[in-house]
C-alpha positions as CSV (number, residue, x, y, z in Angstrom):
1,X,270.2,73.5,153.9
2,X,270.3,69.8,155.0
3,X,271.3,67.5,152.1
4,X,271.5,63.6,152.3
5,X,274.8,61.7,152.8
6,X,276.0,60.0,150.1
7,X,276.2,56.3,151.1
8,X,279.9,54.4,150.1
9,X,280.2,50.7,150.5
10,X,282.2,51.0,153.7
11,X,279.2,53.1,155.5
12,X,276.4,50.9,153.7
13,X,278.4,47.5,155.4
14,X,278.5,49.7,158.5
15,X,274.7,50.2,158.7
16,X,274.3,46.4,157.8
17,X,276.1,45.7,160.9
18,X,274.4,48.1,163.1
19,X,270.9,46.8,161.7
20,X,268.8,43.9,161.9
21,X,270.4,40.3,161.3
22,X,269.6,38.8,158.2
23,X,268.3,35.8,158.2
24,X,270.4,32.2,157.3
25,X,268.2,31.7,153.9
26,X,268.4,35.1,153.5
27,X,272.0,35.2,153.4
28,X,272.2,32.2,151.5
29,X,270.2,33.4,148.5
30,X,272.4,36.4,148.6
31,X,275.1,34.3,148.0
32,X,273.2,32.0,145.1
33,X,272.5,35.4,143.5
34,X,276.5,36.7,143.6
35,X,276.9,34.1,140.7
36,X,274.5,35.0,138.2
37,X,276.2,38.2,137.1
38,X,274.4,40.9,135.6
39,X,270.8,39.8,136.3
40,X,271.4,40.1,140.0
41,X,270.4,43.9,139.8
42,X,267.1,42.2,139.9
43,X,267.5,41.3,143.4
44,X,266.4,43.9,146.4
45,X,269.2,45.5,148.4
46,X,269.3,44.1,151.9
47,X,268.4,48.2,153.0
48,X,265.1,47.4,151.3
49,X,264.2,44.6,152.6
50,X,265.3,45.9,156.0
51,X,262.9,48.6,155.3
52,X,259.7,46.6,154.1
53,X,259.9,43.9,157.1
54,X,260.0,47.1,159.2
55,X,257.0,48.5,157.1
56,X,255.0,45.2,157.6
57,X,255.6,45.4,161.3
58,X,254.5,48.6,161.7
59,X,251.6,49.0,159.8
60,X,250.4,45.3,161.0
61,X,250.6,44.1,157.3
62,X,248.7,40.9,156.9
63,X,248.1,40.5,153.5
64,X,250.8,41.3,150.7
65,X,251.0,41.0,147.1
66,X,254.2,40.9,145.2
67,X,254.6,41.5,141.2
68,X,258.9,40.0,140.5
69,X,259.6,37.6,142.4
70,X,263.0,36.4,140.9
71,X,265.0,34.2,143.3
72,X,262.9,35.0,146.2
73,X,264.9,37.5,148.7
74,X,262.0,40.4,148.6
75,X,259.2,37.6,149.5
76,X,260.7,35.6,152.1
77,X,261.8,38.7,153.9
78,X,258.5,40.2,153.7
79,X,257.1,36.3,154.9
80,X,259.6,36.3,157.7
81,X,257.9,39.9,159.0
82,X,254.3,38.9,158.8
83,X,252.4,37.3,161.7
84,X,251.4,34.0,162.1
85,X,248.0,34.0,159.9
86,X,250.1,36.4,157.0
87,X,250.6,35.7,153.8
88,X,252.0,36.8,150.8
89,X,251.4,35.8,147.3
90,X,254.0,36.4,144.7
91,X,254.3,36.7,140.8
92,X,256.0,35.6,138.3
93,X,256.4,34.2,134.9
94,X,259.2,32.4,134.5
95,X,258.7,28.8,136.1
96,X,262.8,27.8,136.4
97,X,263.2,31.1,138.3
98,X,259.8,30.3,140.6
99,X,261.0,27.1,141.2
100,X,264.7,27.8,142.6
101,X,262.8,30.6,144.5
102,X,260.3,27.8,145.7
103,X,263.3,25.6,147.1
104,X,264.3,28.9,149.3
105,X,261.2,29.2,150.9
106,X,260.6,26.0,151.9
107,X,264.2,25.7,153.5
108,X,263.3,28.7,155.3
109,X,259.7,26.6,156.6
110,X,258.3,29.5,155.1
111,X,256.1,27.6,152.2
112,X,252.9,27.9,153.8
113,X,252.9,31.7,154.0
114,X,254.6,32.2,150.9
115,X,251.8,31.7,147.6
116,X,253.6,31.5,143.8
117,X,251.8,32.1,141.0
118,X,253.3,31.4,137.7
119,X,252.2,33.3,134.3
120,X,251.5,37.0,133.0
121,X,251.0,39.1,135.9
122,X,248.7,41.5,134.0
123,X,246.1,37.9,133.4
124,X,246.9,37.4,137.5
125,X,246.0,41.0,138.7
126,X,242.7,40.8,136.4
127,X,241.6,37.1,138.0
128,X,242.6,38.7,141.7
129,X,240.4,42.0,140.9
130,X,237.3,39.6,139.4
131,X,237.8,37.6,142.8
132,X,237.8,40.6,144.6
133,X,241.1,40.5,146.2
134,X,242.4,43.1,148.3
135,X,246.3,43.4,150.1
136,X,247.6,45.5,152.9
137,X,250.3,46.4,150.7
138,X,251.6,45.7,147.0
139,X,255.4,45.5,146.5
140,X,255.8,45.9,142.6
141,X,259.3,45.3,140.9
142,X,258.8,43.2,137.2
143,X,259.3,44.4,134.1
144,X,259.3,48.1,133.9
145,X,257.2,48.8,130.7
146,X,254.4,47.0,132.4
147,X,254.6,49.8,135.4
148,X,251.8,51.8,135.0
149,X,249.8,48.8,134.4
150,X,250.5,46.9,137.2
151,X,250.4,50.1,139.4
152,X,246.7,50.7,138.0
153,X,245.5,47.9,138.6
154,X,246.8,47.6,141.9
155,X,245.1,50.9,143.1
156,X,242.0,48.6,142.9
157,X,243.5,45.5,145.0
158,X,244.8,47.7,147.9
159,X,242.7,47.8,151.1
160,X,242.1,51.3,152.5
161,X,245.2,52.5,154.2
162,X,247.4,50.1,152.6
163,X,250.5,51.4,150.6
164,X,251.8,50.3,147.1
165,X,255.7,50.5,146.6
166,X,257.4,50.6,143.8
167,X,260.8,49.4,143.0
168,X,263.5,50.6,140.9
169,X,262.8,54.3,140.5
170,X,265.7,56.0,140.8
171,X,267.6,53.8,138.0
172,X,271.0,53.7,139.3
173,X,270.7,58.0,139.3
174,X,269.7,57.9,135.8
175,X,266.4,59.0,135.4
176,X,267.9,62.7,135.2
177,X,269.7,61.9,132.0
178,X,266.8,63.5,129.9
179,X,267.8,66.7,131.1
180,X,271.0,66.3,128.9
181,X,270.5,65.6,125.2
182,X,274.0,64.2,124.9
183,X,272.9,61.4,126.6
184,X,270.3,58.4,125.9
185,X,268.2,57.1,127.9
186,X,267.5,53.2,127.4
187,X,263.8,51.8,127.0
188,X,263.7,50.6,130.3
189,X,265.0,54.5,131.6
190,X,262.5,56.0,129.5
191,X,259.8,53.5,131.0
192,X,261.0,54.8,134.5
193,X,260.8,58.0,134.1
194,X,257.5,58.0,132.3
195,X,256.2,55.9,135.5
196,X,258.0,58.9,137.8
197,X,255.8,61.2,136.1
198,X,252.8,59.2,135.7
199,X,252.9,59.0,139.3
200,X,253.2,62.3,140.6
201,X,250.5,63.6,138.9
202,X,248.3,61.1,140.2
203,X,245.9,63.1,142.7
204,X,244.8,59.9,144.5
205,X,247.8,59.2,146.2
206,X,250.0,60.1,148.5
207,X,253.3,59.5,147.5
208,X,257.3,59.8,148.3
209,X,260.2,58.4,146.7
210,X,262.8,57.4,149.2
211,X,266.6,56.7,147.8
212,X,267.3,53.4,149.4
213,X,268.8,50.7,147.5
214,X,268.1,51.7,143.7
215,X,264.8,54.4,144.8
216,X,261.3,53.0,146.4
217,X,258.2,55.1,145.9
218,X,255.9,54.7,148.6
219,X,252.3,55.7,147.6
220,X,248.9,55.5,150.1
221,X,245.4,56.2,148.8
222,X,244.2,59.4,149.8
């Protein structure tokens, strides 16, 4: 039976070196995000975003609509992979964060492709659906008891064929703690693995989770 390897830091900074070159603003807000500590987990792992430029070139992504933007490394690689008339419009609702994300982009000459909005996301989704909005593909990864929301609402603003991933839903390997009652899960772990579950037994989609970075699910409407 084939099994997956399990990926060390040595082999993961091996595959970084045999992959794509990041880009200089992408390296650099990489480094801005080393020095906020613990809140850095918020942040993309460069495998991911390797993967969702890939996914945007592939699938000749267009149009894409991001929920978490935090410092900006998810949306500026996903700017950097669309064409020339692409665009993504990004979410978030804290303005300090938007605006440090903001000065990125626009060092990267990327502004013009790259649309913030500041405020609830859940208001945001509702205006987009009223304008009747629709996005090649929706990269979700904001506050996790919001999940099923934002993942409901987004099953209404993707075109046909597009895809809807989903960050974070693997939890560091934790979302198998419920199977041992020694152990409790957080709010946040309980949120995930409520989403997990939500998920799968949603007959609409297709879906996969693949274990890159901290666990993407990948969904397509049937």
């Amino acid at each position: 039976m084939l099994k997956d390897i399990n990926l060390s830091e040595d082999l993961l900074e091996y595959i970084y070196k045999h992959s794509q070159p990041l880009h200089s603003i992408q390296k650099e807000i990489l480094n801005y995000n080393k020095d906020l500590g613990d809140i850095q987990r918020l942040q993309i792992s460069e495998t991911q975003s390797l993967f969702l430029q890939l996914i945007i070139k592939i699938n000749k992504v267009r149009k894409c609509l991001e929920i978490g933007t935090f410092t900006g490394f998810s949306a500026l690689s996903m700017a950097l992979a669309l064409p020339e008339n692409g665009k993504i419009t990004t979410l978030d609702n804290d303005k300090k964060i938007v605006a440090i994300a903001s000065d990125f982009f626009k060092k990267a000459d990327l502004s013009s492709k790259i649309e913030t909005i500041v405020g609830s996301a859940l208001d945001t989704l509702k205006n987009l659906l009223n304008e009747k909005k629709k996005f090649d593909l929706i990269f979700i990864d904001a506050d996790k008891g919001n999940y099923k929301k934002y993942y409901d609402l987004s099953l209404n603003l993707i075109s046909e064929s597009g895809l809807i991933i989903i960050d974070n839903v693997l939890w560091k390997g934790e979302v198998i703690k419920n199977k041992y009652v020694s152990e409790t899960p957080s709010k946040q772990l309980w949120s995930i693995i409520d989403f997990n579950k939500y998920v799968r037994d949603d007959n609409k989609v297709e879906k996969f989770i693949l274990p890159i970075g901290d666990g993407l699910t990948i969904c397509r409407k049937k």
